[in-house]
N, C-alpha and C positions, 0 to 999 in steps of 0.2 A: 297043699301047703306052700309049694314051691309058688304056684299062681297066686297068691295069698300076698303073698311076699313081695313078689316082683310088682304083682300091682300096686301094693302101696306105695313102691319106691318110686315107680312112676309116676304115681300123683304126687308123691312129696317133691320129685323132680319138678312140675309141669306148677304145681305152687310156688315153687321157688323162683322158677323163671318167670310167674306174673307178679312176682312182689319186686323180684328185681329190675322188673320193664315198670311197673307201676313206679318205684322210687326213681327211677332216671328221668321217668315222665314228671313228675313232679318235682326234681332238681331242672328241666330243662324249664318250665312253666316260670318258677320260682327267678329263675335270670331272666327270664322275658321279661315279668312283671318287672325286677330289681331294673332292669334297663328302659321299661317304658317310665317309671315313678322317677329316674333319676334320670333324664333325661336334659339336656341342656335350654330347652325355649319353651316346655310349656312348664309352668308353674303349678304346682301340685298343695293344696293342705286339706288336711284330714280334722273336720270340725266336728265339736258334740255341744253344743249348748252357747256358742258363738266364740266356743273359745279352740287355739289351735291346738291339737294332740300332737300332729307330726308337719313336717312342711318337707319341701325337697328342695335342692341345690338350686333349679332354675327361681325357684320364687324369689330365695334372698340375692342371686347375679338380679334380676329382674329391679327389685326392689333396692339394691344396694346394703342391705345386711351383711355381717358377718354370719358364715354357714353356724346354723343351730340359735340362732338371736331370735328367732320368731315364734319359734318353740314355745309353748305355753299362753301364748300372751292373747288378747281379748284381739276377737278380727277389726275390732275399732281402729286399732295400729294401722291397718295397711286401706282405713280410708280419709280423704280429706278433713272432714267437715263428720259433726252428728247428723244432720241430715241426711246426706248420704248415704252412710250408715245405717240409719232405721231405716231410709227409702228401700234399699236395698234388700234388708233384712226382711221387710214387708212382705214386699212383691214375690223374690225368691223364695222364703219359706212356704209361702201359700203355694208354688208352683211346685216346688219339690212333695209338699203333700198332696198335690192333686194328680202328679202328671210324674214325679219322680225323677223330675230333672227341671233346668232353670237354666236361660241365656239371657246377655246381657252386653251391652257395652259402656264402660264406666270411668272414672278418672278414680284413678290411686294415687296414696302419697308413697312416695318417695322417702329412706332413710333422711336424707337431707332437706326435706319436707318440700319438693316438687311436686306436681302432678303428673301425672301419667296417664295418656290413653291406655285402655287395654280391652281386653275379649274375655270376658269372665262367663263361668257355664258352670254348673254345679249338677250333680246326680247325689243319690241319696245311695248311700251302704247299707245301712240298717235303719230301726227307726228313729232312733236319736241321731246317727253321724252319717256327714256328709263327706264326700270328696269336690273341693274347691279349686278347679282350674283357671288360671291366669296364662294371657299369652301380649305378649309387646306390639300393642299396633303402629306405636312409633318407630322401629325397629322393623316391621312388614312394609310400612309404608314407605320406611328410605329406602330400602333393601329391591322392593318394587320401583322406586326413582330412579335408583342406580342401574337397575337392570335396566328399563327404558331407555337411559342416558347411553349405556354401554351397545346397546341396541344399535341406535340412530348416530351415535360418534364415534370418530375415528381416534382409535383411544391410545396414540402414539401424542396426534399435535391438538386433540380435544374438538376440532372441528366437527361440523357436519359432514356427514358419509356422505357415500352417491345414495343411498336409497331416500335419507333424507333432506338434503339436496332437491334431487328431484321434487320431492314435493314439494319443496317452500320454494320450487321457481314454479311450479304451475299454479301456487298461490299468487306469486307474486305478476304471474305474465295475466288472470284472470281478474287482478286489483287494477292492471296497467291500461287492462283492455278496457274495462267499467269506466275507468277516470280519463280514456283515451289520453293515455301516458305512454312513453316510449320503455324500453330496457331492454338491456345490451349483455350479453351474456361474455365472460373471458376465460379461455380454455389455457391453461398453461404447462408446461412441461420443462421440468426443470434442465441443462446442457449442463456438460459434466460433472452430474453426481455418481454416477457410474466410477467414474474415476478413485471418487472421496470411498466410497462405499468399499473397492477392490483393492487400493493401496492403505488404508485405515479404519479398515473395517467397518459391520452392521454398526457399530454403537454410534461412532462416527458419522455413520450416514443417519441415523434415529436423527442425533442433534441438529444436525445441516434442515433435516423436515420439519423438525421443530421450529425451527429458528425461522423458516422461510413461512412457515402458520401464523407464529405468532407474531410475526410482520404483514404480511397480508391482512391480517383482522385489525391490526391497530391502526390501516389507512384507509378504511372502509368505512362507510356511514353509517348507521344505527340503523336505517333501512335497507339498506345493503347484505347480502348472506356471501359467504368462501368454503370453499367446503376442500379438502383432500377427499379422491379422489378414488383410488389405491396408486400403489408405488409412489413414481415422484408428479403425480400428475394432480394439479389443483383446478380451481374454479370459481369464478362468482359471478354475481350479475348484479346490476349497477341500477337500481329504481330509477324513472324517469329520466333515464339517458336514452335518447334516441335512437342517435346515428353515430358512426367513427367520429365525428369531431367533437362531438361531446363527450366522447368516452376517452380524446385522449388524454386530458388532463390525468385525470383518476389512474388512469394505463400508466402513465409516465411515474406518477409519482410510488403506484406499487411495483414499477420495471428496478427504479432507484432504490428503492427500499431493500427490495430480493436480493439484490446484487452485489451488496455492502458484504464487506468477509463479515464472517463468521470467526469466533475464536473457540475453539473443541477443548475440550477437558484434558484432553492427550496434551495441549501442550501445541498443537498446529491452530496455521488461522488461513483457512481456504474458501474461496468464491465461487459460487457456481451463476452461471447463465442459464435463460431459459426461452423458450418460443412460443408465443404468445398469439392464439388465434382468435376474433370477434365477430360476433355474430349479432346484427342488430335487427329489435323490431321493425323498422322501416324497412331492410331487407327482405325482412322471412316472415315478418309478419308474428300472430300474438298465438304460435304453439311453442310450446315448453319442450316438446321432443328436438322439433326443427330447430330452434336455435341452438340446444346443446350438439345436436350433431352437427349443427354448418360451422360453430363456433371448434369443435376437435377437428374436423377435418380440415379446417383453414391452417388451424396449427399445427397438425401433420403436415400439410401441404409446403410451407414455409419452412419446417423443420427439416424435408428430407432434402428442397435444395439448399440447405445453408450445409448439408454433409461434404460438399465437395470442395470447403475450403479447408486448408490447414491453419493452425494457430499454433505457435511458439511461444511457451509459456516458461519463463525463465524462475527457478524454485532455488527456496532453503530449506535449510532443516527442516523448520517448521511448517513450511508450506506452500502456497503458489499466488501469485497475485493475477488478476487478467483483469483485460479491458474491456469494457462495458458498450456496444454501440446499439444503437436504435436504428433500424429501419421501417417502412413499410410499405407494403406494396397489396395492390388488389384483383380479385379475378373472382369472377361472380357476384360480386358486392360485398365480400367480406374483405375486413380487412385485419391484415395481416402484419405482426407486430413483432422484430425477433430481438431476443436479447445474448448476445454471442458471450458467453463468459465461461472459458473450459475450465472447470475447479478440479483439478486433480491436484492432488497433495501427495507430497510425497518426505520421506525422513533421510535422503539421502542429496546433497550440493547436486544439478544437473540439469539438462536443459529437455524438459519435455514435450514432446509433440504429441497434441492432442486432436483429433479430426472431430470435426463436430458439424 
């Protein structure tokens, strides 16, 4: 009797713990579903006879509705035209009854009656109802642009990076070479941001790189490319410029440009200089490597003997002024271009010495 006993209780036990594992499994199932139907980018409606039973939150963001507006209404609403409509209707019902699902890409309207690309798919629930999926190809497509964009630019001053860069100058040294055209590659690095950067901080030095991009690109030619670099180190090359003497016009007028203060958000208005290396086709001839590197190492070259002079740089509150001078000189056939202007800034009356 005792065995009797006990063993019921242990089935009744071992029952209870598969209803209670069986009910958490089907409240866990239940928030998946509740999270995949309510989901923010793919649009969701549950059709029976072309009309909508239910829809979900992404259809009417997608569509521009107010949440629950869609509800009820004939799937006519969410396309341009009748044609469309029947086209659609057509083609996807015959596929849902053959195959149990149905893909497509189609233009939708819009609450404000726009069109809309989008990725519509449909599967069949039972035999009357359907589940109608929508997904934003306008919205994949920028979203893909952007990522590209963010890819290949330098997403402080919006230029081209060095990876991209690189390529549009071995495009451009491969177009120079075809049309036996010159081009002159310029390695730049900016003298005293360092300074701007340590006495008025990262945000401070963001705006100096900004302002020195968005100068660089407004005295460039349409065929021309500039790119940063990383840190303060820029670049561009010059279509159909040959040799140094062709390239100094363009050189001067972007040495002048750089070198103009700056006025920072803080309230300072500080200058910086910079050392300018060039590398021309006629020198190095028509590879894309060789010219970026003979064009940085001219500008290091130049850069580390301009270190051993001092500059006296007399400041106000707001900030520093320096002088601007040009030299250049050559060794190997490059030439070599430097722009001496220490921009440190500083919030205190005093006379700073800057080595550069």
């Amino acid at each position: 009797m005792l065995l009797l006993v006990g063993g019921g209780f242990v089935y009744l036990t071992c029952q209870h713990r598969r209803q209670v594992a069986a009910s958490a499994l089907a409240t866990r199932i239940a928030k998946e579903q509740a999270l995949v139907l309510n989901n923010e980018r793919v649009g969701m409606v549950r059709v029976e006879g072309r009309h909508i039973l239910w829809a979900n939150r992404a259809i009417h963001r997608i569509l521009g509705y107010d949440d629950g507006a869609v509800a009820g209404a004939s799937m006519r609403l969410l396309y341009p035209d009748d044609t469309t409509f029947d086209h659609i209707g057509a083609l996807g019902y015959e596929a849902l009854r053959r195959d149990g699902r149905f893909h497509t890409q189609v233009k939708m309207r819009t609450r404000t009656g726009n069109e809309l690309w989008v990725d519509l798919s449909a599967t069949a629930l039972t035999n009357t109802e359907f589940l109608w999926m929508v997904v934003d190809l306008h919205q994949l497509k920028h979203s893909g642009e952007r990522a590209q964009h963010q890819a290949l630019h330098d997403g402080l001053t919006g230029l081209p990076n060095r990876h991209l860069f690189e390529e549009l100058l071995r495009q451009a040294v491969a177009q120079a070479k075809r049309d036996g055209q010159g081009l002159t590659v310029c390695y730049l690095d900016l003298d005293g941001f360092k300074p701007v950067n340590d006495t008025l901080g990262h945000h401070a030095g963001d705006e100096v790189l900004r302002a020195v991009g968005d100068r660089l690109r407004s005295k460039l030619r349409s065929n021309d490319s500039a790119a940063r670099l990383g840190g303060d180190e820029f670049a561009w090359f010059l279509s159909g410029v040959a040799n140094e003497s062709e390239a100094r016009a363009v050189v001067e007028r972007c040495i002048e440009i750089a070198s103009r203060p700056i006025e920072l958000t803080c309230g300072a208005t500080v200058r910086v200089g910079g050392s300018i290396g060039l590398a021309s086709s006629d020198d190095h001839g028509y590879s894309a490597d060789r010219l970026l590197q003979a064009a940085d190492e001219a500008m290091y070259q130049h850069k580390h003997a301009g270190r051993t002079r001092d500059t006296s740089v007399e400041t106000d509150r707001l900030g520093v002024s320096a002088h601007a001078t040009l030299r250049n000189g050559a060794d190997r056939g490059d030439s070599l271009l430097d722009l001496t202007g220490p921009g440190a800034a500083v919030v205190e009356p005093d006379v700073v010495r800057v080595a550069i």
